[in-house]
PDB file with one MODEL, atoms N, CA, C and O in Angstrom:
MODEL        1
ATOM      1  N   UNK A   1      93.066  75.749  97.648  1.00  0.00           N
ATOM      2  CA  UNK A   1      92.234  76.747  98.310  1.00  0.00           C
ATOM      3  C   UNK A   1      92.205  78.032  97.479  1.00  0.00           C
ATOM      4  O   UNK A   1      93.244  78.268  96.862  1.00  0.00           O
ATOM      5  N   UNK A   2      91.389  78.740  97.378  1.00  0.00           N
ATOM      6  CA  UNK A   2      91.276  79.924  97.079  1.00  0.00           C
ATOM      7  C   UNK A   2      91.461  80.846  97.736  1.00  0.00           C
ATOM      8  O   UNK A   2      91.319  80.857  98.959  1.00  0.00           O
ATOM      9  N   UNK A   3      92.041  82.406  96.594  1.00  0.00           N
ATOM     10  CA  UNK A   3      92.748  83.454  97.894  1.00  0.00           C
ATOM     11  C   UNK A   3      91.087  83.978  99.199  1.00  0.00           C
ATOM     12  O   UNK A   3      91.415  84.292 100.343  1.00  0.00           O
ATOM     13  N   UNK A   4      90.351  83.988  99.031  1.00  0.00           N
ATOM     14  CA  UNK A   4      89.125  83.798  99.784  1.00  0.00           C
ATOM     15  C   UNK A   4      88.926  83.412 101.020  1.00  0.00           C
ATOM     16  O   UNK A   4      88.487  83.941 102.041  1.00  0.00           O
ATOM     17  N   UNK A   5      89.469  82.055 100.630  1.00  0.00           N
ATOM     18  CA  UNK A   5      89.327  81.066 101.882  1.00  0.00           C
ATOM     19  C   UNK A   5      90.579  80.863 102.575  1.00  0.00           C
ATOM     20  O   UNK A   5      90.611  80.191 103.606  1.00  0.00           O
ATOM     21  N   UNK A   6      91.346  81.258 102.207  1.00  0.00           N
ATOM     22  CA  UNK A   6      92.680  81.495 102.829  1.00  0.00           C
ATOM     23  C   UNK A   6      92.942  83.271 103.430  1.00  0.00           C
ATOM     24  O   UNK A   6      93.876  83.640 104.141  1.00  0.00           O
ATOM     25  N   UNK A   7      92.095  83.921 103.022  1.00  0.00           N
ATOM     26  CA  UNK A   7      91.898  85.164 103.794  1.00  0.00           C
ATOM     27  C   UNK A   7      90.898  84.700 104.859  1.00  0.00           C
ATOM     28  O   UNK A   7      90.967  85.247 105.960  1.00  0.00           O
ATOM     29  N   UNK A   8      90.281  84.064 104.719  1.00  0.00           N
ATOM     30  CA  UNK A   8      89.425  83.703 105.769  1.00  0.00           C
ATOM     31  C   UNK A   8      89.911  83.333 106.998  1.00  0.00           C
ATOM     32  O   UNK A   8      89.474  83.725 108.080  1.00  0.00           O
ATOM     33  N   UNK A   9      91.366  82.121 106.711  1.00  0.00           N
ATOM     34  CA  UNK A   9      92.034  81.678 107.858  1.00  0.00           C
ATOM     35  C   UNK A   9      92.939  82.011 108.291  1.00  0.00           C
ATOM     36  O   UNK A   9      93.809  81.432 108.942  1.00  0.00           O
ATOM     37  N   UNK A  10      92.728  83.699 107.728  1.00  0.00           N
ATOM     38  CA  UNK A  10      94.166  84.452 108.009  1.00  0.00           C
ATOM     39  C   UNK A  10      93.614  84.941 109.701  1.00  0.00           C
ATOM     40  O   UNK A  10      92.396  84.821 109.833  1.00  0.00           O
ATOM     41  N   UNK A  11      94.264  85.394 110.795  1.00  0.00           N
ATOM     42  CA  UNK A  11      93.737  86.555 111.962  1.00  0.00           C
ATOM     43  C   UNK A  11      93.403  87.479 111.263  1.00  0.00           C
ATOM     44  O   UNK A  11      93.622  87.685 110.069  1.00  0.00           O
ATOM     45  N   UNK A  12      92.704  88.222 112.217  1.00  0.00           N
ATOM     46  CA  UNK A  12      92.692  89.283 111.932  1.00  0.00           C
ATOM     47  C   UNK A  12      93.065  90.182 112.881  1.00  0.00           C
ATOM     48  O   UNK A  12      93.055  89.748 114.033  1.00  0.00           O
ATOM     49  N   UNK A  13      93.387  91.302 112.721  1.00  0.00           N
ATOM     50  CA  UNK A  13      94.028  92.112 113.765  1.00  0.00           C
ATOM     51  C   UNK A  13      92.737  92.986 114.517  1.00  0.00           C
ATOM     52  O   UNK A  13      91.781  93.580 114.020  1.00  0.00           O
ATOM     53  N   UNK A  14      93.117  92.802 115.796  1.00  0.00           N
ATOM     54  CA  UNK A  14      92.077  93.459 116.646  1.00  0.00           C
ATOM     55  C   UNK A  14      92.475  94.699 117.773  1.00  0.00           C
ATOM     56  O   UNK A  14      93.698  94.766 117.901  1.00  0.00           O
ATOM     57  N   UNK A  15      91.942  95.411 118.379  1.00  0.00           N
ATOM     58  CA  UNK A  15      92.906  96.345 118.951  1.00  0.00           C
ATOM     59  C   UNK A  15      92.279  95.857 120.486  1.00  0.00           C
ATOM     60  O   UNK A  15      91.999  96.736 121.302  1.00  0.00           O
ATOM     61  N   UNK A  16      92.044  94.173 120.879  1.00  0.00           N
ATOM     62  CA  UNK A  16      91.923  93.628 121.844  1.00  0.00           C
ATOM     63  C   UNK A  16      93.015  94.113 122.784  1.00  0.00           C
ATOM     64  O   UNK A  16      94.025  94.640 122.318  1.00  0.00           O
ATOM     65  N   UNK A  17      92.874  93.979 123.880  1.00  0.00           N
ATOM     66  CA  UNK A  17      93.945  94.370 125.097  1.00  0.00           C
ATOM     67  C   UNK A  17      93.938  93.226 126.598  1.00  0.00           C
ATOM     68  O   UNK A  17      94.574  93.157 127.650  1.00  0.00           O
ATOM     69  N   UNK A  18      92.980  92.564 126.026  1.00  0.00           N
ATOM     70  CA  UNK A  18      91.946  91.553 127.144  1.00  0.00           C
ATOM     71  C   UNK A  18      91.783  92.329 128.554  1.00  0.00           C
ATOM     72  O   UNK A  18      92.109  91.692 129.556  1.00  0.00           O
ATOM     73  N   UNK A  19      91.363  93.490 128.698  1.00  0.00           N
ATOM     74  CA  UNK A  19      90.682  93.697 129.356  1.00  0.00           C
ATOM     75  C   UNK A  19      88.847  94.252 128.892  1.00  0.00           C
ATOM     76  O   UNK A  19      88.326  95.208 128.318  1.00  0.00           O
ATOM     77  N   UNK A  20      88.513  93.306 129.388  1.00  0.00           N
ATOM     78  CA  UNK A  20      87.489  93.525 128.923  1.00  0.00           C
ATOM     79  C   UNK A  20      86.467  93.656 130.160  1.00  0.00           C
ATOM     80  O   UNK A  20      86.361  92.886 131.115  1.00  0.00           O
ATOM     81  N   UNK A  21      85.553  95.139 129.827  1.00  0.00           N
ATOM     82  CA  UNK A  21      85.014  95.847 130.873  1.00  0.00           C
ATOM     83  C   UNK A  21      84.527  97.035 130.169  1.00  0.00           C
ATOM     84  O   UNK A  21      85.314  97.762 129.563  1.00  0.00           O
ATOM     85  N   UNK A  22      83.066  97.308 130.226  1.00  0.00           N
ATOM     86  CA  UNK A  22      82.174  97.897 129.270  1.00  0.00           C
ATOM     87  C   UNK A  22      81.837  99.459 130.291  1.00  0.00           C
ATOM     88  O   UNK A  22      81.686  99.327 131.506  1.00  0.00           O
ATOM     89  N   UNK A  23      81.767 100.606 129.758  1.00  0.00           N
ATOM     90  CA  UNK A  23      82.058 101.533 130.363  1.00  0.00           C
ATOM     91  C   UNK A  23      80.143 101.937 130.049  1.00  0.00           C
ATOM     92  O   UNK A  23      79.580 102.145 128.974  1.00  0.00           O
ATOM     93  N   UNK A  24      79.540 101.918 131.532  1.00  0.00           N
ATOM     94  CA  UNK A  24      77.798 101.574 130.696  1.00  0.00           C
ATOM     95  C   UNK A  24      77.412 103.139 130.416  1.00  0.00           C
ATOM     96  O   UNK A  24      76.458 103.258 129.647  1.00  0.00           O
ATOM     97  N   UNK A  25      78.084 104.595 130.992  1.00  0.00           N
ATOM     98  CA  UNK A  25      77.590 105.575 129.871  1.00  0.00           C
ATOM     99  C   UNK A  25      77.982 105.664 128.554  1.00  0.00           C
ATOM    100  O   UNK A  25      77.047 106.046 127.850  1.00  0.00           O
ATOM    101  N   UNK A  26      79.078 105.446 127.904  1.00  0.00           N
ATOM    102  CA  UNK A  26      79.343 105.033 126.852  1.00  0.00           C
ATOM    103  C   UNK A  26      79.214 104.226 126.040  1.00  0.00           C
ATOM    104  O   UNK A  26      78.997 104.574 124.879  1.00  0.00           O
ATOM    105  N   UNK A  27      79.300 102.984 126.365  1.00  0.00           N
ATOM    106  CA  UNK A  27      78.917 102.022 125.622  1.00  0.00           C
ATOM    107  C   UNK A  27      80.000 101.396 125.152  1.00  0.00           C
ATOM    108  O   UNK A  27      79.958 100.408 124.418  1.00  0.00           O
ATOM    109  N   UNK A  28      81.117 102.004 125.601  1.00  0.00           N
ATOM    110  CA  UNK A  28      82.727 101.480 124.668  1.00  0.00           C
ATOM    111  C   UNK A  28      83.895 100.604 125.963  1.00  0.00           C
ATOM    112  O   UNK A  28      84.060 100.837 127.160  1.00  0.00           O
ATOM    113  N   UNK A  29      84.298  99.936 125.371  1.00  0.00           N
ATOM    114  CA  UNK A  29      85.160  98.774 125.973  1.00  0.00           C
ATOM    115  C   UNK A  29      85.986  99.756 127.052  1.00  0.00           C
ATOM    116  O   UNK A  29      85.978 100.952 126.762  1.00  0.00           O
ATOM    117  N   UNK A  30      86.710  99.355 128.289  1.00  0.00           N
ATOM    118  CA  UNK A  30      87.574 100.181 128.561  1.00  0.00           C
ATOM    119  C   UNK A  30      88.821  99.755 128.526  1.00  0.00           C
ATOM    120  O   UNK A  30      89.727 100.269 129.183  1.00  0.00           O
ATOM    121  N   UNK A  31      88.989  98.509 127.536  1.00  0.00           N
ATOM    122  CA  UNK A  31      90.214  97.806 126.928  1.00  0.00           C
ATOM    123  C   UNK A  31      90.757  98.566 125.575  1.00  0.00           C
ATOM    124  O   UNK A  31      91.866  99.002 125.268  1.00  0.00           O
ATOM    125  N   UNK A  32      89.753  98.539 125.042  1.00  0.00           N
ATOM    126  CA  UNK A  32      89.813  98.350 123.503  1.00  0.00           C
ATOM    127  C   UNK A  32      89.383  99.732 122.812  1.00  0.00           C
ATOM    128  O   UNK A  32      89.828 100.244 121.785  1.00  0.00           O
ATOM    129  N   UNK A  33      88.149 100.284 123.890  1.00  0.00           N
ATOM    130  CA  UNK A  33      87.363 101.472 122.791  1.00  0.00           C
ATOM    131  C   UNK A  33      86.385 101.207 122.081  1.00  0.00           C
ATOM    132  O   UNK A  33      85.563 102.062 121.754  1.00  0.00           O
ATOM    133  N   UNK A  34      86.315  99.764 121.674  1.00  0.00           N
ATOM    134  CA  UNK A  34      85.166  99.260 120.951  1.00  0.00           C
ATOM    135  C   UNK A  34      83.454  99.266 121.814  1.00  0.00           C
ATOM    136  O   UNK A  34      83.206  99.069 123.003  1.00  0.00           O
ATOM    137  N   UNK A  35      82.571  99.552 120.735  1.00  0.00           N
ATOM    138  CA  UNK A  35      81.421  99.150 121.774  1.00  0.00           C
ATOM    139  C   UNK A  35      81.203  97.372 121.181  1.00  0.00           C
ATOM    140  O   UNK A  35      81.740  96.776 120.246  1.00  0.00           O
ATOM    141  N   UNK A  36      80.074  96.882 122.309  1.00  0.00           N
ATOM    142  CA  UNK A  36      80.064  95.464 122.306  1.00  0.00           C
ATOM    143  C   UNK A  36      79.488  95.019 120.687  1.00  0.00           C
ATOM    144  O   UNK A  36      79.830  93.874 120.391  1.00  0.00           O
ATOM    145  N   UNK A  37      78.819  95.615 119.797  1.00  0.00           N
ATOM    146  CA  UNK A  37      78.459  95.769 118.273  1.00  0.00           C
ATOM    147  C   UNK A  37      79.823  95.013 118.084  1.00  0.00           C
ATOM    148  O   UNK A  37      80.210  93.848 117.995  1.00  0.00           O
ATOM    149  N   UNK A  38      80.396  96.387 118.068  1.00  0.00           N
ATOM    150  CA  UNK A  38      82.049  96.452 116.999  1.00  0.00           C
ATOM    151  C   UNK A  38      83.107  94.893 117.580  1.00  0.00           C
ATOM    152  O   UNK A  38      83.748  94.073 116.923  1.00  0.00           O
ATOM    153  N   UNK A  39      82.899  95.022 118.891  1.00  0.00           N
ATOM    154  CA  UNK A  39      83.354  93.348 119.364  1.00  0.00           C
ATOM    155  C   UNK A  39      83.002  92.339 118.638  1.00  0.00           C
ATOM    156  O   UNK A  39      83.747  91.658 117.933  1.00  0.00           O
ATOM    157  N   UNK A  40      81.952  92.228 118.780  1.00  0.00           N
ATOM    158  CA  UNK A  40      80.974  90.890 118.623  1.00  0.00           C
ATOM    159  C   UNK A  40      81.069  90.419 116.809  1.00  0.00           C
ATOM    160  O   UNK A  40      81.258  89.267 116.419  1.00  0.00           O
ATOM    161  N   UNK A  41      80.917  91.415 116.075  1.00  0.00           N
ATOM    162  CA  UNK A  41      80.698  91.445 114.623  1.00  0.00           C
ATOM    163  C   UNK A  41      82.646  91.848 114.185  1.00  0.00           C
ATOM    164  O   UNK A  41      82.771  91.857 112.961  1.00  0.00           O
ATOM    165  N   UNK A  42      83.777  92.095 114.797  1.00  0.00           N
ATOM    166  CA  UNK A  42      85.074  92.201 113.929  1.00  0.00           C
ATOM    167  C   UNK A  42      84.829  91.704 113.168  1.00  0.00           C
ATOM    168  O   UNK A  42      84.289  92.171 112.165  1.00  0.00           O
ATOM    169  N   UNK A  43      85.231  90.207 113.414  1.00  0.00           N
ATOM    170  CA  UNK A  43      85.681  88.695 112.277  1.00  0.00           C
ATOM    171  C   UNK A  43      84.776  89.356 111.268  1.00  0.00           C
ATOM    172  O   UNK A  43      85.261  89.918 110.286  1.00  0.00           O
ATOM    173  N   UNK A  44      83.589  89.312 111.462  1.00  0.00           N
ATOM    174  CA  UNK A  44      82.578  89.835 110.142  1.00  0.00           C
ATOM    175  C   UNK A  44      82.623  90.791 109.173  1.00  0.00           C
ATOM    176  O   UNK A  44      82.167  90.730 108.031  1.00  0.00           O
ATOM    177  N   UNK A  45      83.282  91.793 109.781  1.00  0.00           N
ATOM    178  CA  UNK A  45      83.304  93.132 108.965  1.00  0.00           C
ATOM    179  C   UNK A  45      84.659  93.040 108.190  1.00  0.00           C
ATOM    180  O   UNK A  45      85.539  92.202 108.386  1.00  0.00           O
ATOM    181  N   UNK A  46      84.669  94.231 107.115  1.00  0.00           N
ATOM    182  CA  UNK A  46      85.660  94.276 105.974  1.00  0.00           C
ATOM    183  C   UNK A  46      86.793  95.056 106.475  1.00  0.00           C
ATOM    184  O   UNK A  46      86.582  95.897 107.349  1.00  0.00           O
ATOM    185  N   UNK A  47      87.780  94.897 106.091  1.00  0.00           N
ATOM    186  CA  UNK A  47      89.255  95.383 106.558  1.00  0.00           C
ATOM    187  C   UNK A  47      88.657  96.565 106.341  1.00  0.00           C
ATOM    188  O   UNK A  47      88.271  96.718 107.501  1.00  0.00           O
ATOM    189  N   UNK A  48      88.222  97.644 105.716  1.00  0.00           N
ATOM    190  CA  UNK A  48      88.164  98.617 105.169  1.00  0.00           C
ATOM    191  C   UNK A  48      86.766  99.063 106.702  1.00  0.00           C
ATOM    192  O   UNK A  48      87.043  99.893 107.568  1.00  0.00           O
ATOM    193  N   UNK A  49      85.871  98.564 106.684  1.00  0.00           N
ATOM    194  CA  UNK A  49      85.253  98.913 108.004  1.00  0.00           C
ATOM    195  C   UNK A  49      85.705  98.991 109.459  1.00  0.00           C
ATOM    196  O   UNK A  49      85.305  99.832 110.263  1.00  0.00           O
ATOM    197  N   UNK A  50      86.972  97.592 109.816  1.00  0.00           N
ATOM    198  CA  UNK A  50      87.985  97.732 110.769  1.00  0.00           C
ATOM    199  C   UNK A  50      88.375  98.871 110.828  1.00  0.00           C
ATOM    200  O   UNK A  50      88.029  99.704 111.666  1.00  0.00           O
ATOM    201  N   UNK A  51      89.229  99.038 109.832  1.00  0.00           N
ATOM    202  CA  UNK A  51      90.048 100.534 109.420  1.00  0.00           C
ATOM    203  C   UNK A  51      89.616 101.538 110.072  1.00  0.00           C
ATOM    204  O   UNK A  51      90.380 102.295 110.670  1.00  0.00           O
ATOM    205  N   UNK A  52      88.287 101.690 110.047  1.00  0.00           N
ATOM    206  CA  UNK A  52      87.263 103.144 110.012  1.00  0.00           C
ATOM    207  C   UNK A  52      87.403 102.974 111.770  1.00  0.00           C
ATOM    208  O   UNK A  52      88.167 103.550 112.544  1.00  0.00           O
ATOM    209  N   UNK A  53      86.624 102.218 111.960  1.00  0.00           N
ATOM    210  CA  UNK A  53      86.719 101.827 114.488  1.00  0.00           C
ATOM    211  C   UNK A  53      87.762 101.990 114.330  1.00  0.00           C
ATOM    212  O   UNK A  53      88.105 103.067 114.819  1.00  0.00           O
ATOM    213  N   UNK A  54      88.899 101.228 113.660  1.00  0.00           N
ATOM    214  CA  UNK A  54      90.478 101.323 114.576  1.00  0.00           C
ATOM    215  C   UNK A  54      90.986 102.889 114.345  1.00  0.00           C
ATOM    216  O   UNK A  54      91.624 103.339 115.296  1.00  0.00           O
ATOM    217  N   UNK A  55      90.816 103.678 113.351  1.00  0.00           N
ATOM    218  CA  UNK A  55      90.840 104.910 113.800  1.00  0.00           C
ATOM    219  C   UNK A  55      90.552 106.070 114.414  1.00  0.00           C
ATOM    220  O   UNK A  55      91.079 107.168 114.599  1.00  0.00           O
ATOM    221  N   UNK A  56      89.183 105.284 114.775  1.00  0.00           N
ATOM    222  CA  UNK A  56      87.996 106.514 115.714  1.00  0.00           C
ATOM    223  C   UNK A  56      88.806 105.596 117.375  1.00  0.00           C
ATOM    224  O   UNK A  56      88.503 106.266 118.363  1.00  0.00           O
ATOM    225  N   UNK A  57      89.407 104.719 117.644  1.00  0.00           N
ATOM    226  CA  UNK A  57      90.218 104.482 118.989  1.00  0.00           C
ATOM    227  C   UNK A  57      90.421 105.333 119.698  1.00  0.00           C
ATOM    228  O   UNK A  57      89.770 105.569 120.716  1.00  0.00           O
ATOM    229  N   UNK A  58      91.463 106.016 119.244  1.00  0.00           N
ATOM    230  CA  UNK A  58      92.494 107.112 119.752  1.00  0.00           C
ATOM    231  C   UNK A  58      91.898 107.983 120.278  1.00  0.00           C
ATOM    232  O   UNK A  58      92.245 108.486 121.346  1.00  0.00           O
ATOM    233  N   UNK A  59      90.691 108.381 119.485  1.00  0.00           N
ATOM    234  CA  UNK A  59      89.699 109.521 119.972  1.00  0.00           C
ATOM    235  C   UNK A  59      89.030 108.766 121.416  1.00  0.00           C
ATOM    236  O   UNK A  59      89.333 109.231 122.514  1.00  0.00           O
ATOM    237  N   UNK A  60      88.427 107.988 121.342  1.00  0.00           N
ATOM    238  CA  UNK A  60      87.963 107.089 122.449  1.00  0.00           C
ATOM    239  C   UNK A  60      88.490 107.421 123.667  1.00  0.00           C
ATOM    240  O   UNK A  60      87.903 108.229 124.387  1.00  0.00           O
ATOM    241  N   UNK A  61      89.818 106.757 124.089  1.00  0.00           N
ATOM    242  CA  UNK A  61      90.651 106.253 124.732  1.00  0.00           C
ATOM    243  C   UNK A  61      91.076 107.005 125.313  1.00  0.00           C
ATOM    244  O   UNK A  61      91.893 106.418 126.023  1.00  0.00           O
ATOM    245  N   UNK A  62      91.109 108.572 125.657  1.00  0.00           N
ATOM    246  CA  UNK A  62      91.344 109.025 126.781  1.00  0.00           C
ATOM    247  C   UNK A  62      90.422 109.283 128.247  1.00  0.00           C
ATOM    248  O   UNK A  62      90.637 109.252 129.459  1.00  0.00           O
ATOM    249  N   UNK A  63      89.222 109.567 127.286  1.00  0.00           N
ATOM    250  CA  UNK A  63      88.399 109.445 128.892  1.00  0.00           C
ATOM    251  C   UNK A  63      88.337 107.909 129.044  1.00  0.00           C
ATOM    252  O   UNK A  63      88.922 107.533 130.060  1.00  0.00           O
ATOM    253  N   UNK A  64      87.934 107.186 128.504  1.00  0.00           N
ATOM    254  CA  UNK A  64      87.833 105.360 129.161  1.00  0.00           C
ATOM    255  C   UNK A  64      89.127 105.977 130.144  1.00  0.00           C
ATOM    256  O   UNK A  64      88.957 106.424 131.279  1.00  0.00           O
ATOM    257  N   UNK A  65      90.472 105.889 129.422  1.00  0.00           N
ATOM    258  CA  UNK A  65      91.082 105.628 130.358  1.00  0.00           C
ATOM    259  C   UNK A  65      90.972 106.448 131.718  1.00  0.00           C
ATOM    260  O   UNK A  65      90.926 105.730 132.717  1.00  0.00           O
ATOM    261  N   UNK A  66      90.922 107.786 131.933  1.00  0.00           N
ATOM    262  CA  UNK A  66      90.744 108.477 133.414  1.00  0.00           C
ATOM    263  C   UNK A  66      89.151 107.627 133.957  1.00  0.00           C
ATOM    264  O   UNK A  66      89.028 107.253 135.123  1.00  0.00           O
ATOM    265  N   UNK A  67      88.424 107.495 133.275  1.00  0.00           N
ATOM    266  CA  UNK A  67      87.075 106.446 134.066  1.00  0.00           C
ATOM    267  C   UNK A  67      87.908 105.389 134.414  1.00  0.00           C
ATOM    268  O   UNK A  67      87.619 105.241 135.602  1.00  0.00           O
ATOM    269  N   UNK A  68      88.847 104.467 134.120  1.00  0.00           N
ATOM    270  CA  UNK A  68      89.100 103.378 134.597  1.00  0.00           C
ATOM    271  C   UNK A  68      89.867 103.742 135.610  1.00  0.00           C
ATOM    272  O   UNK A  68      89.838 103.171 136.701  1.00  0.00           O
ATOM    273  N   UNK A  69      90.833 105.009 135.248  1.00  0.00           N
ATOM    274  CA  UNK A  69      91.506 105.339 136.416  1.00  0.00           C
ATOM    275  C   UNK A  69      90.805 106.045 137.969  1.00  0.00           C
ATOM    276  O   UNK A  69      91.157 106.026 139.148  1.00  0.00           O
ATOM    277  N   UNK A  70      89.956 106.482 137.409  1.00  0.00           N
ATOM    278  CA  UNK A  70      89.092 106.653 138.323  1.00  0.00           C
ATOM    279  C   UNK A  70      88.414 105.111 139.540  1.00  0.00           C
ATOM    280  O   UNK A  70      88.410 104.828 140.739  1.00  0.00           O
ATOM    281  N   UNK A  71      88.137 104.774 138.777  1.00  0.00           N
ATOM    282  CA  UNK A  71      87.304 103.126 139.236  1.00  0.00           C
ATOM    283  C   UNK A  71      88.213 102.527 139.692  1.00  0.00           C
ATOM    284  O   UNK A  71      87.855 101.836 140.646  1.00  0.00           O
ATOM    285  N   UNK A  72      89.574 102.437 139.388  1.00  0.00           N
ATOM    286  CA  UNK A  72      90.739 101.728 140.284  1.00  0.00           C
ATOM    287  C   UNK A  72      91.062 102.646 141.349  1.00  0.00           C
ATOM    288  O   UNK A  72      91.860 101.924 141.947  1.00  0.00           O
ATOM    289  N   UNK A  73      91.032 103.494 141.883  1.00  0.00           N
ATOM    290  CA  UNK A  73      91.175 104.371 142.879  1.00  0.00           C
ATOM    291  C   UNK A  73      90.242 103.963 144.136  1.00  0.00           C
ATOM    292  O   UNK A  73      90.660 103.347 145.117  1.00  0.00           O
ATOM    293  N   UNK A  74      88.638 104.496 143.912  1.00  0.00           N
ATOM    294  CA  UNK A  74      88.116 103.991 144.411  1.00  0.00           C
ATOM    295  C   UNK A  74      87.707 102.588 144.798  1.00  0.00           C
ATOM    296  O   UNK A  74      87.047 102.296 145.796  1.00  0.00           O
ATOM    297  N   UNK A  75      88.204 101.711 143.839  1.00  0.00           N
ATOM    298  CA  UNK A  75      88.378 100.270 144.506  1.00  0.00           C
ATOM    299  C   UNK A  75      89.133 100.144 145.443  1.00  0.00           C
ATOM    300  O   UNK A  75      88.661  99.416 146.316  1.00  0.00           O
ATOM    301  N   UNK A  76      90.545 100.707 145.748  1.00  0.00           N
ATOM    302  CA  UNK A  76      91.868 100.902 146.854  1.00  0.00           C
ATOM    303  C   UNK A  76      91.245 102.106 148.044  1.00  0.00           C
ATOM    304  O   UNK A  76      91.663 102.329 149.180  1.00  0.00           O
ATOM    305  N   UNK A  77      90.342 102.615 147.452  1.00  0.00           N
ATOM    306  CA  UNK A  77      89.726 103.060 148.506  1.00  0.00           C
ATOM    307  C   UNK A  77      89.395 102.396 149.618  1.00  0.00           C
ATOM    308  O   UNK A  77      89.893 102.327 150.742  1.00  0.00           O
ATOM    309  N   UNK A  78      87.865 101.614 148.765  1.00  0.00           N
ATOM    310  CA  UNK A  78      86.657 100.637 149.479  1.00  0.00           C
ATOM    311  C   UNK A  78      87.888  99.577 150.551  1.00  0.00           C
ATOM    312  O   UNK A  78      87.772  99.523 151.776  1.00  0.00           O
ATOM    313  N   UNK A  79      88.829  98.939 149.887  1.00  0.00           N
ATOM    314  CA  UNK A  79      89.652  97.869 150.225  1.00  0.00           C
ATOM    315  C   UNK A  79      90.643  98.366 151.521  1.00  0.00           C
ATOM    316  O   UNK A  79      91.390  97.650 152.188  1.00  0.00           O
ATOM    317  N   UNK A  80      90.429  99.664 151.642  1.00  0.00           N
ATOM    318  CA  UNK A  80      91.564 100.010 153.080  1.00  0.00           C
ATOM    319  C   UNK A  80      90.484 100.162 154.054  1.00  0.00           C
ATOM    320  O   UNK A  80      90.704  99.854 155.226  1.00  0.00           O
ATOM    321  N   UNK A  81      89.106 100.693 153.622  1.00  0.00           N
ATOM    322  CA  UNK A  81      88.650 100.816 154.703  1.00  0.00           C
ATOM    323  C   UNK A  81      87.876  99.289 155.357  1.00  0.00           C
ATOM    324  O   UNK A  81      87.172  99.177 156.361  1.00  0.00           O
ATOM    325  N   UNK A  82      88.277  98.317 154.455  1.00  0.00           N
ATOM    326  CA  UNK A  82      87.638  96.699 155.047  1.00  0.00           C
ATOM    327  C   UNK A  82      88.640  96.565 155.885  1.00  0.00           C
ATOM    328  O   UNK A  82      88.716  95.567 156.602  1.00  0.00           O
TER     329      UNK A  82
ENDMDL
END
């Protein structure tokens, strides 16, 4: 095999979390940070393009998270008053 094709069948690292749940003013995962683009196309793109999303994350990832925290609240809401 060539180093190529053996990078090929290497993983690749993803900043997956499996929750997967698309935040629709944003456009970005509320797992991951990724929008559905950057999902769909990883495997495809160059370590060096990974690189670039997996560092714009961090920036992401605090409002997703208070929106999700938000959205789990009001779910325990809806659910006491059934």
């Amino acid at each position: 095999m060539t180093p190529e094709e053996i990078a090929a069948l290497e993983p690749v690292e993803s900043p997956c979390v499996l929750i997967c749940s698309m935040d629709r003013e944003s456009g970005f995962c509320f797992g991951c940070g990724r929008t559905t683009d950057e999902i769909a196309y990883w495997g495809l793109r160059s370590k060096e393009e990974r690189d670039v999303i997996m560092a714009e994350l961090p920036a992401r990832m605090p409002e997703l998270k208070a929106k999700l925290e938000e959205r789990r609240k009001k779910r325990r809401t809806n659910r006491r008053r059934k």
